[in-house]
N, CA, C and O of each residue as an XYZ file, in Angstrom:
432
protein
N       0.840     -1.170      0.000
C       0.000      0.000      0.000
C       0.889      1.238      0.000
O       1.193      1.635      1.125
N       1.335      1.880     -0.962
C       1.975      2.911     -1.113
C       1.236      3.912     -0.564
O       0.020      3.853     -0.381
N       2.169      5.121     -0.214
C       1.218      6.202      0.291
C       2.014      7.011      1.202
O       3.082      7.578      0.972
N       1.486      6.984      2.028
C       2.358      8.638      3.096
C       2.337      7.826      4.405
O       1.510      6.919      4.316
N       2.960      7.853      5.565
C       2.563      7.643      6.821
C       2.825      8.664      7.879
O       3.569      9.598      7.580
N       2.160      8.590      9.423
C       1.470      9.391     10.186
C       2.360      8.547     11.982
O       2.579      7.370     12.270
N       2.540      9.431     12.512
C       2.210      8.908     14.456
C       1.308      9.098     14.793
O       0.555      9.995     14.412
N       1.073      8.078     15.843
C       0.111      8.617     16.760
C       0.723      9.636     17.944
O       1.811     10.131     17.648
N       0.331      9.900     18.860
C       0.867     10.776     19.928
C       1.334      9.829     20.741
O       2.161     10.378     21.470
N       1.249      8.757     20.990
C       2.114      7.304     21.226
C       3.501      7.522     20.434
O       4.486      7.964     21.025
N       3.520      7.267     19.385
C       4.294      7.412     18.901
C       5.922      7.997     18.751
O       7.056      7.525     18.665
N       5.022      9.794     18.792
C       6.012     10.383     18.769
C       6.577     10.552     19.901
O       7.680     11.079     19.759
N       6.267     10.305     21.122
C       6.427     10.184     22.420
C       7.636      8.757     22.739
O       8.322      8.516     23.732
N       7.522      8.162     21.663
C       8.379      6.250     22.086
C       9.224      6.966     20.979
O       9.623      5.831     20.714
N       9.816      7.686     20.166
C      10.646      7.787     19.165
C      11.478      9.412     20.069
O      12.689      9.635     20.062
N      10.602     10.149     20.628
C      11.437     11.217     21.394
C      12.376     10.293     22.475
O      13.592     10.348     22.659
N      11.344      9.416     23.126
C      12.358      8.253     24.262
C      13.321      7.990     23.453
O      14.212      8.839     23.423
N      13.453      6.943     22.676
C      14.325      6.407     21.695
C      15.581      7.103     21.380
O      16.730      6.663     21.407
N      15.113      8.365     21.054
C      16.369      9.246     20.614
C      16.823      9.381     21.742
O      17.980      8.975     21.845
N      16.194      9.965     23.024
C      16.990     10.974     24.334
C      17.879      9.261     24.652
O      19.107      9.183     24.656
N      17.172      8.328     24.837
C      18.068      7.217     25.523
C      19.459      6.854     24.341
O      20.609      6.826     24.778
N      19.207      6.630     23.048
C      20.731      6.285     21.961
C      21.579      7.293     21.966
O      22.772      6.997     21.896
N      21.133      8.973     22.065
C      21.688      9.358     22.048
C      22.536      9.461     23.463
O      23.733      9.332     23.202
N      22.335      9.627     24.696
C      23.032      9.137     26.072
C      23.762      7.887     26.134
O      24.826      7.907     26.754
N      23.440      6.966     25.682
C      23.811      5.670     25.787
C      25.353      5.594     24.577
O      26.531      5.358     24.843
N      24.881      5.812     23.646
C      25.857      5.596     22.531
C      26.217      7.020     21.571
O      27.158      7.062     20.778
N      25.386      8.005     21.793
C      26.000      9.301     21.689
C      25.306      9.805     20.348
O      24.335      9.164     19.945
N      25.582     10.499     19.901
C      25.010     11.629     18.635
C      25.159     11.013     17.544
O      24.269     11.297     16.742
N      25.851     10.341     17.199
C      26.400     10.163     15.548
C      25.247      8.192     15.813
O      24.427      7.619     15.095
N      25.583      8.013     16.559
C      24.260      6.426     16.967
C      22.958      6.743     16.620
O      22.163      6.126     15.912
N      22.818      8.099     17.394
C      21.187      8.315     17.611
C      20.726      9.158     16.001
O      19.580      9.452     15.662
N      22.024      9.408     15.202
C      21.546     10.161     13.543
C      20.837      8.576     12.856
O      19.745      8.383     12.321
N      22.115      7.511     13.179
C      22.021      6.610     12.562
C      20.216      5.687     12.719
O      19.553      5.120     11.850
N      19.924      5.922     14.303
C      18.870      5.017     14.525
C      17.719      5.711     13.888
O      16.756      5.050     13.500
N      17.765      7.232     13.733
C      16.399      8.167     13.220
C      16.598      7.871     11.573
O      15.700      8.002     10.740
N      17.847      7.482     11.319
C      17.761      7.140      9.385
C      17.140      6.142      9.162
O      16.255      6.032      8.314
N      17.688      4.970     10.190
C      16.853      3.897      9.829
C      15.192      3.232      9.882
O      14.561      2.333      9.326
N      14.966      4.267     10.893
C      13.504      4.961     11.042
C      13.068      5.036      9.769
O      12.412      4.226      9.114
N      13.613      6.368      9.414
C      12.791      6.831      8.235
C      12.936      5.951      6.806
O      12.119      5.824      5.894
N      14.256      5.408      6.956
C      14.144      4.677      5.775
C      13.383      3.464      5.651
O      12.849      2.901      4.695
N      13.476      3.228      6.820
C      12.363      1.764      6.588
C      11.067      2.074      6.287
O      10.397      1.391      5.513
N      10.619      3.155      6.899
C       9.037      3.776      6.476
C       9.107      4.443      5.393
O       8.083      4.968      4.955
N      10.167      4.552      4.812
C      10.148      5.200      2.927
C      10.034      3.867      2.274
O       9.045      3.581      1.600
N      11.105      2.979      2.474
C      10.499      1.681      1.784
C       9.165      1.289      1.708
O       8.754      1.028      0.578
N       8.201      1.159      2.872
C       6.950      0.646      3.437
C       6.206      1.529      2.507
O       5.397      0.824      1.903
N       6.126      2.813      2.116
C       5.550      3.771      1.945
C       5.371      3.617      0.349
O       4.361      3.861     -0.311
N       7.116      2.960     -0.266
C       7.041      2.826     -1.604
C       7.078      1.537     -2.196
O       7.606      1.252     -3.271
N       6.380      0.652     -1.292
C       6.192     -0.478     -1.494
C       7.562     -1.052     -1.622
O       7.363     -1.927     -2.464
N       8.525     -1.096     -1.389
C       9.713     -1.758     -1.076
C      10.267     -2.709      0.209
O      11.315     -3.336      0.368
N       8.999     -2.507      1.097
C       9.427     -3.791      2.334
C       7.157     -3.983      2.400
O       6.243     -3.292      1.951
N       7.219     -5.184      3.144
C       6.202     -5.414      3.639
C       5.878     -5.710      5.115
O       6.729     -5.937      5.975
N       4.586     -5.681      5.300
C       4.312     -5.576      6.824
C       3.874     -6.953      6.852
O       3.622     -7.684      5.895
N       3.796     -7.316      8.682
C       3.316     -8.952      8.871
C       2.502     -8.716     10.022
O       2.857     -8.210     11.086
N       1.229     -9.190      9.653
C       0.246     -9.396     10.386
C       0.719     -9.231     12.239
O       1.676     -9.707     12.849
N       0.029     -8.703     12.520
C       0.298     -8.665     14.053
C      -0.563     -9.545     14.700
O      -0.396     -9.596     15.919
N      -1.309    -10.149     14.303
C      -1.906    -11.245     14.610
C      -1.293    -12.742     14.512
O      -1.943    -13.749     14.793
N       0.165    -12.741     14.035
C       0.881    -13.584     13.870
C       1.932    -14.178     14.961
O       2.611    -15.137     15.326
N       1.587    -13.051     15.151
C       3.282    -12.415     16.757
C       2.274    -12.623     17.793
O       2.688    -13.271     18.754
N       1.371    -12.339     17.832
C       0.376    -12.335     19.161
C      -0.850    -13.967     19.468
O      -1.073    -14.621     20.487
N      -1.328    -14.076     18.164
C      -1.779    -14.743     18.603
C      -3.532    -14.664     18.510
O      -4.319    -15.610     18.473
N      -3.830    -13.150     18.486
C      -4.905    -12.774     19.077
C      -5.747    -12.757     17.545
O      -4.967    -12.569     16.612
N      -6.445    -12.835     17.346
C      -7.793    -12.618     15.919
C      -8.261    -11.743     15.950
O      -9.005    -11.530     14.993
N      -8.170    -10.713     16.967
C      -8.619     -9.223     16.755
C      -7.316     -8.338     16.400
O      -7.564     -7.165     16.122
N      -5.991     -8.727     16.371
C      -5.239     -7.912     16.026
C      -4.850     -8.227     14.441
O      -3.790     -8.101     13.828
N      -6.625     -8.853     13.908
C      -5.842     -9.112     12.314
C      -5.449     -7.680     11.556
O      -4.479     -7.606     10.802
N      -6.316     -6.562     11.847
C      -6.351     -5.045     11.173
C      -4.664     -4.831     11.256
O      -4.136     -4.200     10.340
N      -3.948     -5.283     12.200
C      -3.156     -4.062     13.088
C      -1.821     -4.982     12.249
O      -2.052     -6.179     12.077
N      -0.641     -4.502     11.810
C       0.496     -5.101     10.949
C       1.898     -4.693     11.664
O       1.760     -3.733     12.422
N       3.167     -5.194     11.591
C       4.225     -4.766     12.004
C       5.004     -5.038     10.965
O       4.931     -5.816     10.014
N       6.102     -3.891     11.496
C       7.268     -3.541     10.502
C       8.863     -3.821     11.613
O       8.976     -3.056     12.571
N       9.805     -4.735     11.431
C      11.149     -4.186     11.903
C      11.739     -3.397     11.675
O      11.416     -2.971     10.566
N      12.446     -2.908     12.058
C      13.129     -1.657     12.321
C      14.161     -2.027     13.282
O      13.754     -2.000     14.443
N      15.501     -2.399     13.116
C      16.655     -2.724     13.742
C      15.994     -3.582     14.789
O      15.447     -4.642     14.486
N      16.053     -3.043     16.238
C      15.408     -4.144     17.458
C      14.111     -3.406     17.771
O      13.758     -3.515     18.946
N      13.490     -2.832     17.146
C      12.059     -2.213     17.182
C      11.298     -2.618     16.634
O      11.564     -2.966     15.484
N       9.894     -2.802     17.161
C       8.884     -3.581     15.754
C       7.796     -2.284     16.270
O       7.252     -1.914     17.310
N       7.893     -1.781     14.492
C       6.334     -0.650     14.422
C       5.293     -1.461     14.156
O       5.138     -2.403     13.380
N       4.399     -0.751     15.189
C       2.375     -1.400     15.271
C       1.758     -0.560     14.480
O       1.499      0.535     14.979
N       1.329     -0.816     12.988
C       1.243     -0.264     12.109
C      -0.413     -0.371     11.729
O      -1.035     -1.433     11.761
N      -0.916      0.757     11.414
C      -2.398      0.465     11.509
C      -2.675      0.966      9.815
O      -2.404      2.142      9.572
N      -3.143      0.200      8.793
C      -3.540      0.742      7.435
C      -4.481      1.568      7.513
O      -5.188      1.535      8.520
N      -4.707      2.401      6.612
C      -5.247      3.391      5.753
C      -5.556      3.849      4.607
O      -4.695      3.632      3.754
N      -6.439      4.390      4.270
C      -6.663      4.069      2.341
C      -5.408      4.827      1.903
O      -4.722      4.386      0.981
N      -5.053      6.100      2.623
C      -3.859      6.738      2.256
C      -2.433      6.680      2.392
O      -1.571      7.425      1.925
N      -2.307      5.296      3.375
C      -0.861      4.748      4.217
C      -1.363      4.481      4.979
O      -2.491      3.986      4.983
N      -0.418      4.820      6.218
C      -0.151      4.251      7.731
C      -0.019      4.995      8.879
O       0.660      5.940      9.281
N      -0.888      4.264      9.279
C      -0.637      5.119     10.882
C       0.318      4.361     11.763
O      -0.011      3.198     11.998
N       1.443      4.800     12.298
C       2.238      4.250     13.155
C       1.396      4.180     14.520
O       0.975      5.273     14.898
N       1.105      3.153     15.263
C       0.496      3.478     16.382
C       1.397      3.249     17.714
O       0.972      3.547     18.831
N       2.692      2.686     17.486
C       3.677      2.256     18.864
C       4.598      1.735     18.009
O       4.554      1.270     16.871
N       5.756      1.992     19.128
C       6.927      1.325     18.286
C       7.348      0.160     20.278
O       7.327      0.368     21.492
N       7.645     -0.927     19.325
C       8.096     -2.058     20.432
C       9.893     -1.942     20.529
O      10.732     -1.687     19.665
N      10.005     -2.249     21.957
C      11.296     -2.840     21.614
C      11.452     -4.420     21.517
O      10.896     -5.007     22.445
N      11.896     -4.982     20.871
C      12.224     -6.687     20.689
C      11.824     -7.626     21.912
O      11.146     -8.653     21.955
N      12.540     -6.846     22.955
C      12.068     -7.776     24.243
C      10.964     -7.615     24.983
O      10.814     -8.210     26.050
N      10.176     -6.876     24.535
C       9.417     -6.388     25.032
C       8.365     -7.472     24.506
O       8.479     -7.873     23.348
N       6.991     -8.121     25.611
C       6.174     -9.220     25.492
C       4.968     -8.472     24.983
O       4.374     -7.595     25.611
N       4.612     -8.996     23.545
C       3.438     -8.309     22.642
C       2.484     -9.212     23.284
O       1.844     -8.496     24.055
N       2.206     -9.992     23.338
C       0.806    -10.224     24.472
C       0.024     -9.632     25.333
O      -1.205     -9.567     25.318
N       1.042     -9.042     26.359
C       0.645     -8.237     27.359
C      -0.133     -7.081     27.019
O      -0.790     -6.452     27.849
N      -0.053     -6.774     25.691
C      -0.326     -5.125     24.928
C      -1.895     -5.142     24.955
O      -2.476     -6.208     25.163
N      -2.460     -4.194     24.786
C      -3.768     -4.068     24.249
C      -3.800     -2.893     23.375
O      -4.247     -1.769     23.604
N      -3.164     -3.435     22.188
C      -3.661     -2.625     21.052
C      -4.907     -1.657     20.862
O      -4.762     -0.576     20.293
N      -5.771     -1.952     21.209
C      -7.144     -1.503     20.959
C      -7.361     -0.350     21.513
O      -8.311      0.390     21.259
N      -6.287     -0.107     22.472
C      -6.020      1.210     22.988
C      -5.560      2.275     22.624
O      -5.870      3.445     22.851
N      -4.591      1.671     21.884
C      -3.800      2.851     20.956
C      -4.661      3.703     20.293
O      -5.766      3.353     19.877
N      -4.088      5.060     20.156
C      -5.043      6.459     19.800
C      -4.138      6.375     17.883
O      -2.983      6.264     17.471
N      -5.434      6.499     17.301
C      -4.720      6.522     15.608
C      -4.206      8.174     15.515
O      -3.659      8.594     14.496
């Protein structure tokens, strides 16, 4: 589904974390690198060059068939379609247990 994509206020809130912690942890020139790979993976997604996988796959659950994920280094985006793209609705970290989540919460 080519198109444009969007945050939620979730979102931009787990990607401000993201940056303040890479950049402390591993410093400025880490935290350029982790916001490229951000965006580039959602330019691919956007131009049909990567695909998303069911989040209902990872979880388990039959109500999270709507809801799709994307990797992103050790991050997985909770990606919600749109006739026009995507709404990012959370970004995971890897270890983090997608079960526990309740999607249904997330604000588009």
């Amino acid at each position: 589904m080519p198109g444009s994509y969007r945050f939620s206020r979730r979102t931009a809130e787990r990607l401000s974390e993201i940056a303040t912690w890479t950049n402390a942890t591993f410093g400025p020139a880490q935290a350029d690198r982790c916001e490229r790979l951000f965006i580039d993976r959602l330019a691919a997604l956007t131009e049909g060059r990567v695909q998303t996988r069911p989040l209902s796959r990872l979880t388990g659950a039959a109500h999270h068939e709507t809801l799709t994920t994307l990797k992103v280094g050790r991050h997985l985006l909770i990606l919600l379609p749109e006739p026009q793209g995507w709404v990012v609705i959370d970004i995971l970290h890897d270890a983090q247990n997608l079960t526990d989540r309740d999607f249904d919460q997330e604000e588009p």
